[in-house]
Legacy VTK file of the C-alpha trace (Angstrom):
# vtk DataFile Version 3.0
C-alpha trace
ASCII
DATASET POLYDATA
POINTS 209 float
-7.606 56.101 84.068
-10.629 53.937 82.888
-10.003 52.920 79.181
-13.119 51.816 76.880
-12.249 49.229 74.345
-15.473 49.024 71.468
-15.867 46.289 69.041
-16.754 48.286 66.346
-16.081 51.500 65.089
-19.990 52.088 65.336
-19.646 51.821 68.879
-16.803 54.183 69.254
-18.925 56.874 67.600
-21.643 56.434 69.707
-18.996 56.308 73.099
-17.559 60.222 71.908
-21.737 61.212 70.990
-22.322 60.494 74.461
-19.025 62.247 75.495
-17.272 59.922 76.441
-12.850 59.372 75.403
-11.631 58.757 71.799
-11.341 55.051 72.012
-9.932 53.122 69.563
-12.111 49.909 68.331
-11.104 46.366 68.988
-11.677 43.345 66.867
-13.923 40.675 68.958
-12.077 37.430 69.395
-13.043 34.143 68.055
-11.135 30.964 68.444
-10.672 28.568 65.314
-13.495 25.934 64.886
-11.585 22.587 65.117
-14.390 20.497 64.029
-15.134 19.225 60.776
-18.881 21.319 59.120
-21.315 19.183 58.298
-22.588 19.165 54.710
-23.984 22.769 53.919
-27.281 23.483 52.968
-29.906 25.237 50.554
-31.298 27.108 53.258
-30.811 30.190 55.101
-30.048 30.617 59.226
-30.876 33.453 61.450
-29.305 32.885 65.247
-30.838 35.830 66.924
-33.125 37.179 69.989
-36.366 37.078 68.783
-36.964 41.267 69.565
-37.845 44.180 68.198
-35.389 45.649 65.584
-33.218 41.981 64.886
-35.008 42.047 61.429
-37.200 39.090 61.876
-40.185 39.780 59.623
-37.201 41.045 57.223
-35.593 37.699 57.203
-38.449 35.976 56.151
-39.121 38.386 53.449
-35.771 37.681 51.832
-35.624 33.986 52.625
-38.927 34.107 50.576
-37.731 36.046 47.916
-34.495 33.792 47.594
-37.243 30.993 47.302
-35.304 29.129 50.223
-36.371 27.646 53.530
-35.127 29.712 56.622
-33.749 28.278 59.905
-34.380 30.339 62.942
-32.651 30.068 66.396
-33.520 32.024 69.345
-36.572 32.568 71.216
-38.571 36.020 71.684
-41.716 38.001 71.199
-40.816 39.244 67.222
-41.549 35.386 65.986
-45.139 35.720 66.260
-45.400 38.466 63.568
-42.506 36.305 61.753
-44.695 33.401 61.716
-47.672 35.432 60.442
-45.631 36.818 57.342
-43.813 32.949 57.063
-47.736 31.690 56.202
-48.287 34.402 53.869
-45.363 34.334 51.684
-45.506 29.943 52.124
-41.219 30.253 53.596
-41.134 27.004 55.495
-39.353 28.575 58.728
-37.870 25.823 61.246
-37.835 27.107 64.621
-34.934 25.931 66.546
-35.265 27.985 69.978
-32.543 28.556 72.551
-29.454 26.599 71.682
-26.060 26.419 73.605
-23.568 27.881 71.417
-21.998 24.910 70.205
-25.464 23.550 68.937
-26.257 27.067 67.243
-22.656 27.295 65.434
-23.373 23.608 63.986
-26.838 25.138 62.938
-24.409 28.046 61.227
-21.861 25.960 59.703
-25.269 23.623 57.728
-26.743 26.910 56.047
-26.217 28.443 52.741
-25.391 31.583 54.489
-26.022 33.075 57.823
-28.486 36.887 57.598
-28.918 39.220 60.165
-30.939 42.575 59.242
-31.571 44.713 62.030
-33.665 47.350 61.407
-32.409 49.365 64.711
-28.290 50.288 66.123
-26.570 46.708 66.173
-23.236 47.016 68.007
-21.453 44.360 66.049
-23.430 41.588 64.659
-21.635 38.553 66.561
-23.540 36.411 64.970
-22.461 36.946 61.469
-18.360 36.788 62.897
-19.609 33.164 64.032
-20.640 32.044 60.599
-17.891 33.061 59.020
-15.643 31.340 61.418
-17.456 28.433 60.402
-17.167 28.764 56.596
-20.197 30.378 55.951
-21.293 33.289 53.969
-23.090 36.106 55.834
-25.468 38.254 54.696
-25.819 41.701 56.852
-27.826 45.145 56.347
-26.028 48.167 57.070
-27.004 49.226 59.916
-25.404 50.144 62.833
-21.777 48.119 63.014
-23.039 45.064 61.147
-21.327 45.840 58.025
-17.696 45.653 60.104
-19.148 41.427 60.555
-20.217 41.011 57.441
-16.570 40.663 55.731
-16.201 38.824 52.298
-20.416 38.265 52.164
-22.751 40.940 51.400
-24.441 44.407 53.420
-28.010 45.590 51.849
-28.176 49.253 51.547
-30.718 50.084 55.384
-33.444 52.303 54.125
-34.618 50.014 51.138
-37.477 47.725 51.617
-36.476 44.243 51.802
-39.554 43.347 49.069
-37.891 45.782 46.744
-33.882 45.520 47.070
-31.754 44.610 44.173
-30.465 40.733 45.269
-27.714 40.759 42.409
-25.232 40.353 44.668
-26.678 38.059 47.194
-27.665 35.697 44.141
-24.019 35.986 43.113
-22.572 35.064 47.143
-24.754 31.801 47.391
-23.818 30.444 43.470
-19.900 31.526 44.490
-18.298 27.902 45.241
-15.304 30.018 47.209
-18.277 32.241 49.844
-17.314 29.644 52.839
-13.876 29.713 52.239
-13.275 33.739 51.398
-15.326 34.422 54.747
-13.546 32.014 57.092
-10.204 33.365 55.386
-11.318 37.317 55.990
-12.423 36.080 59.993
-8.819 34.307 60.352
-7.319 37.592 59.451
-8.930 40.469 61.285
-10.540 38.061 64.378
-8.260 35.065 65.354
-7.199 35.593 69.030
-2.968 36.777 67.819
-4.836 39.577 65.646
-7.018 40.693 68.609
-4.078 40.468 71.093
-1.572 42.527 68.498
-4.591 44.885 68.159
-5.082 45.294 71.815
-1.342 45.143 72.334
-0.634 48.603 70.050
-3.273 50.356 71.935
-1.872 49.533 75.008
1.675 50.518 73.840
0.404 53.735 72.479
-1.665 54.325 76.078
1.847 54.217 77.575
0.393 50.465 79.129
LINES 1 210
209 0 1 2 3 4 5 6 7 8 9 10 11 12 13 14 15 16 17 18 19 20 21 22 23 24 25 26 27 28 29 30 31 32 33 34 35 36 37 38 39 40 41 42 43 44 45 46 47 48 49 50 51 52 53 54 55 56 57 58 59 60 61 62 63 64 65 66 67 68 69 70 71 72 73 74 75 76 77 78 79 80 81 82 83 84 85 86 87 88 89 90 91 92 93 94 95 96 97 98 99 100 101 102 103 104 105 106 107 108 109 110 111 112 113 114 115 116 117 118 119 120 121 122 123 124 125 126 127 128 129 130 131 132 133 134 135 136 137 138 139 140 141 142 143 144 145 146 147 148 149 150 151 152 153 154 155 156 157 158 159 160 161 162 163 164 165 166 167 168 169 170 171 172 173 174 175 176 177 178 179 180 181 182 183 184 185 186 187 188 189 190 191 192 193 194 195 196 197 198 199 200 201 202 203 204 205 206 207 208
């Protein structure tokens, strides 16, 4: 018997609306980053396909409203309208493109925090899990299973305007000296490789595997 093994529990309730088994949800791996960081930032990062419903033009609204220059890596259609809205609101956006994943994770470990604000179903957010496993704060939008990446860092309410949302809180993550170290520490917990493989281990056991 076939067994389906999400990475969120957003995508186990969208397995049984489809009709498909009960199936538990499994943390998504991430090895520990051996590496040194480089010196962090006083900027923000987005590491995303440039597409409809990643929360582009969203991004830039809030890097603009933070007053703080936004890094962007991936390559798509959605930056032209992001690059529109950049000139308007004066956010100095530097456009990395397609990086290998060691190259984008050094471009996550330099920021003040990592954002991701889809504005459609995200499964997980993977990119958020690979900030934090880097030391750096994350700031998600709850949507879809991005709030189970976001952690110790901080999930905007989903049907607020970005222009309009209360930023209390993500004024509060980028002063906090501890951010980095809180959402490499939550990572380590629930994503290190022994957590996934216990995880994956009980559902096996309780399978009858």
């Amino acid at each position: 018997q076939a067994s389906f093994l999400p990475v969120s529990r957003f995508l186990a309730t969208r397995l049984a609306a489809l009709g498909g088994p009960e199936a538990k949800p499994l943390p998504w791996p991430l090895a520990p980053v051996t590496e040194a960081a480089p010196p962090r930032g006083r900027h923000l990062v987005c590491v995303s396909r440039l597409v409809e419903g990643k929360g582009l033009v969203d991004t830039v609204v809030l890097a603009g409203r933070l007053r703080l220059n936004l890094t962007v890596v991936g390559e798509g259609p959605a930056r032209a309208d992001a690059e529109r809205v950049a000139q308007q609101l004066g956010v100095k956006v530097c456009w990395r493109g397609q990086l290998d994943r060691a190259s984008a994770r050094r471009e996550l470990a330099s920021a003040a925090a990592a954002v991701l604000l889809p504005s459609g179903p995200e499964g997980l957010g993977l990119c958020l899990l690979e900030a934090a496993s880097v030391g750096t704060p994350v700031i998600g939008r709850a949507r879809g299973g991005t709030p189970e990446a976001v952690g110790a860092g901080v999930v905007l309410p989903k049907n607020v305007d970005i222009s309009a949302v209360d930023l209390s809180a993500v004024h509060t993550l980028l002063a906090d000296p501890t951010a980095g170290r809180r959402a490499l520490a939550w990572v380590q917990s629930v994503h290190h490789p022994r957590a996934c493989l216990a995880a994956l281990d009980a559902v096996l056991r309780a399978q009858g595997g």
